[in-house]
C-alpha positions in Angstrom: 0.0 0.0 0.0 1.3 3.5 -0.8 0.2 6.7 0.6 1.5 10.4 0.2 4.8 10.9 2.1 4.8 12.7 5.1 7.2 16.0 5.7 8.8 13.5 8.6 9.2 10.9 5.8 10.4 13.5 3.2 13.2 14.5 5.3 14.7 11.4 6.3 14.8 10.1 3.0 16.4 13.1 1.8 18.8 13.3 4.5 20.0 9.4 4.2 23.4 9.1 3.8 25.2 9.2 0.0 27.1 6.1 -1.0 30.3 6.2 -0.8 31.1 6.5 -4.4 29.2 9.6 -4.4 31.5 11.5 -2.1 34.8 13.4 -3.1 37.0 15.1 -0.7 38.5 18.4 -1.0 41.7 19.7 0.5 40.7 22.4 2.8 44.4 23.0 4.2 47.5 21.4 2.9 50.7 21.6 5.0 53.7 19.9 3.1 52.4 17.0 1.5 49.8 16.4 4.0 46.2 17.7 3.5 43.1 17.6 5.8 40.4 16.1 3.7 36.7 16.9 3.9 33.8 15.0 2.4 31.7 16.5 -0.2 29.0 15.5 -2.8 28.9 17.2 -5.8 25.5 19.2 -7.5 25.1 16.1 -9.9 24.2 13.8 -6.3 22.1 16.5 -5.0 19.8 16.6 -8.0 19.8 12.8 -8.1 19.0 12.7 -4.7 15.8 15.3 -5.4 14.9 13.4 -8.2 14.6 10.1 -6.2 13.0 11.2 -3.7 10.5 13.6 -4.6 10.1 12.8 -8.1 10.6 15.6 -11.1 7.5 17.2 -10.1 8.0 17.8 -6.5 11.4 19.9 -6.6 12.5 23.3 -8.6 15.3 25.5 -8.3 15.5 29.0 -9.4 18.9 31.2 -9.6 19.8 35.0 -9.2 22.9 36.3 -10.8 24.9 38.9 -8.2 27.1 41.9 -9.2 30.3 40.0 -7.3 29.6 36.8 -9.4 27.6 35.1 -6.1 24.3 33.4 -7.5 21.7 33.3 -5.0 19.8 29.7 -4.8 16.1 29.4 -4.2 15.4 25.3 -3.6 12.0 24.3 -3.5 10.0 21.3 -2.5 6.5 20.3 -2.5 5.4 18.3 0.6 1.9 17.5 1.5 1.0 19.7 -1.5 2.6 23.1 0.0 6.1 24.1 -1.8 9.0 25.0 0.8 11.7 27.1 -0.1 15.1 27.3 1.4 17.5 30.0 0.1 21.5 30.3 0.2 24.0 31.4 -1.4 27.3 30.2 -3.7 30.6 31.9 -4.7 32.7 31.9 -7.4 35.8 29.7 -7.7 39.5 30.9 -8.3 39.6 29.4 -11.2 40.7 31.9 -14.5 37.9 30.8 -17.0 35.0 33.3 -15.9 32.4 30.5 -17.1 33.7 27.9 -14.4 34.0 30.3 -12.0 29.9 31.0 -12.6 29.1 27.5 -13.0 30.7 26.6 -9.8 28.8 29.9 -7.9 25.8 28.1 -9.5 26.7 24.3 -7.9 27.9 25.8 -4.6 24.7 27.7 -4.0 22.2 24.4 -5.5 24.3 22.3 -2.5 24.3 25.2 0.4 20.3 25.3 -0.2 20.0 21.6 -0.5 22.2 21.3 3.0 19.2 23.4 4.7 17.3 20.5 3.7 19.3 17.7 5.1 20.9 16.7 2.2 24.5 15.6 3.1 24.4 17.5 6.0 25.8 14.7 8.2 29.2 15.3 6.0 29.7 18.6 7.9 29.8 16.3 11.4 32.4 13.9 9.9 35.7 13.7 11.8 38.5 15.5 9.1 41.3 13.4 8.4 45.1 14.8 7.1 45.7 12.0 4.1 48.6 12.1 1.8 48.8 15.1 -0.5 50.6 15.8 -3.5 50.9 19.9 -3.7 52.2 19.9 -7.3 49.1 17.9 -8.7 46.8 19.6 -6.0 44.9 16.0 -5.4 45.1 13.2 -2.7 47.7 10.5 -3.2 46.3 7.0 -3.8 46.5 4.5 -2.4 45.9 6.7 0.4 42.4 5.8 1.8 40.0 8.3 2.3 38.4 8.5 5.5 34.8 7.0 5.2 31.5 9.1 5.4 30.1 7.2 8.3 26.1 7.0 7.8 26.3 6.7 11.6 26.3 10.2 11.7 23.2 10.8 9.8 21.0 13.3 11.1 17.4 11.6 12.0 14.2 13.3 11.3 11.5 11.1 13.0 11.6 7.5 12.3 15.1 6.2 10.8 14.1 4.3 7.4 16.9 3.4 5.3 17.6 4.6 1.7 17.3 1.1 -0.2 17.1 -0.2 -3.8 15.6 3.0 -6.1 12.3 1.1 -6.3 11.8 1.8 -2.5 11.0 5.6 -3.1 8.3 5.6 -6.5 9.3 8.9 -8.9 5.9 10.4 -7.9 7.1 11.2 -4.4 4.8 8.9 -2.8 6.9 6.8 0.0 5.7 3.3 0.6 5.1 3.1 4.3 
């Protein structure tokens, strides 16, 4: 039997933990050839996430270009029929094409919104970890293991119900209960 998903239901599905193959690390400081690593999913995840658990019809984003190259994020999702809109915003990144500095303003803010939502908000509790770096190549050395994104941490909205096989959350939003 399926019924419409509750807001208690929405949010714990949305705020499951991300397989591991969906989460990169980014240095955030790099001493030597040491760097601490945190966890991050990219904008790609976020929409996926979205998608599976609302459906295509239960989600929207809308974006606002600022004067400094910030875009302004407004995330919306329909539960029990009313729409709910978080807002945040992105910046630009150092890099010199002006194009991948928007685009990246663009996935920054999409992810900062989607946070205020649960989405891979558990990745900000995680424990960092200083891993092998290589400063010439700017990436983590392999085969350096990066430190895992422990589901444990998952925040909990209501009842805990696991994220399983696609089929357990229908496109159309509706949660089977």
């Amino acid at each position: 039997m399926q019924r419409s998903a509750t807001s208690d239901q929405v949010m714990a599905a949305l705020a499951s933990p991300f397989e591991n193959h969906e989460i990169h690390y980014k240095p955030a400081v790099v001493s030597g050839n040491r760097a601490l690593a945190i966890p991050y999913v990219d904008a790609r995840a976020i929409q996926d996430r979205l998608d599976l658990v609302l459906g295509l019809s239960h989600w929207k984003d809308e974006y606002e270009c600022l004067a400094d190259g910030s875009v302004i994020c407004r995330l919306s999702i329909r539960v029990d029929e009313e729409w709910i809109v978080k807002v945040d915003v992105g910046g630009p990144s150092d890099q010199p094409d002006e194009g991948d500095r928007r685009k990246a303003a663009f996935s920054d803010a999409l992810k900062r919104a989607a946070v205020k939502f649960g989405i891979g908000r558990y990745l900000y509790r995680q424990t960092p970890q200083w891993l092998d770096f290589d400063p010439v190549r700017k990436q983590f050395v392999r085969p350096s293991a990066h430190p895992p994104a422990s589901p444990s941490q998952a925040i909990s909205y209501g009842p805990r119900r696991e994220m399983g096989p696609k089929q357990d959350v229908p496109r159309n939003g509706a949660v089977r209960v």
